[in-house]
N, C-alpha and C positions, 0 to 999 in steps of 0.2 A: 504494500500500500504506500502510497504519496501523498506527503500531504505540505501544502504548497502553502509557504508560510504568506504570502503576498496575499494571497486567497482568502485569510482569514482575517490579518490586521497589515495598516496603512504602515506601521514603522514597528520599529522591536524596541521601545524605550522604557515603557514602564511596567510596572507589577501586574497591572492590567493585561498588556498587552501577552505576557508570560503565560499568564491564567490563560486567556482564552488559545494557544498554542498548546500550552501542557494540556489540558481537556481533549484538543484531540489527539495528539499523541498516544497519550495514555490507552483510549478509547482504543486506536490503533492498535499499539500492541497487547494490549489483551485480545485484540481479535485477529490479527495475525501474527506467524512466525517473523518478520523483515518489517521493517517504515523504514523509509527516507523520508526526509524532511528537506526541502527542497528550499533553497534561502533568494532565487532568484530574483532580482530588483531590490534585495536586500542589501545595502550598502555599508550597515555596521550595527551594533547592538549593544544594548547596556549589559553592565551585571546584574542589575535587577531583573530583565528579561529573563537572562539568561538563569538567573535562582529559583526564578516562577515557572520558568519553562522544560528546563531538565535537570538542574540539581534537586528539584521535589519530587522527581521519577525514582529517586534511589528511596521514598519509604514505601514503595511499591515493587521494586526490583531489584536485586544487586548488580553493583557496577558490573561486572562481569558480564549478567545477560543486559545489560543496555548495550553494552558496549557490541554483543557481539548481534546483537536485532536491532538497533539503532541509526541510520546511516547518515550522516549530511550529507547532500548534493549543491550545488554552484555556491559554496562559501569562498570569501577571502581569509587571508591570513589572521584578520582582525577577529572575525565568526570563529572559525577554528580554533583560532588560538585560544580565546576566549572560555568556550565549550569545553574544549580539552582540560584547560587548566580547572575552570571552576568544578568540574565534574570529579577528577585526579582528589583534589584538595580535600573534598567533602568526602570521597568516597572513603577515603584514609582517615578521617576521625568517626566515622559510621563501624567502619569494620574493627 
């Protein structure tokens, strides 16, 4: 499944915006094995997004299966990087 962050909210800046991204995500993989998350016209994002949107995935999943059912597609460095680290971080004081 795809789910097209552009398709749901206008920018990736607030808390808000996280929630309604994590909602379907979530929905996502409880209902299939794979999501990509597809960041297209996405230009950059906060860390507040980013805490709403998939570091609250891990009290539903462990890093592990996010990581290995989770996928981003057309992100920059900035997205990536971002993702990667706040996920790394949280997932290391959880475990």
């Amino acid at each position: 499944m795809v789910v097209v962050v552009k398709d749901l909210v206008s920018s990736c800046d607030t808390n808000y915006d996280g929630m309604v991204v994590h909602k379907h995500v979530l929905s996502a993989l409880h209902g299939t094995d794979s999501v990509v998350v597809d960041f297209s016209g996405i230009p950059n994002v906060t860390s507040s997004f980013v805490n709403c949107a998939f570091v609250a995935l891990l009290q539903d999943f462990d890093f592990a299966q996010i990581r290995s059912r989770l996928h981003l597609q057309n992100v920059n460095r900035q997205i990536g990087n971002l993702v990667r680290d706040r996920m790394k971080k949280e997932a290391a004081t959880v475990a």
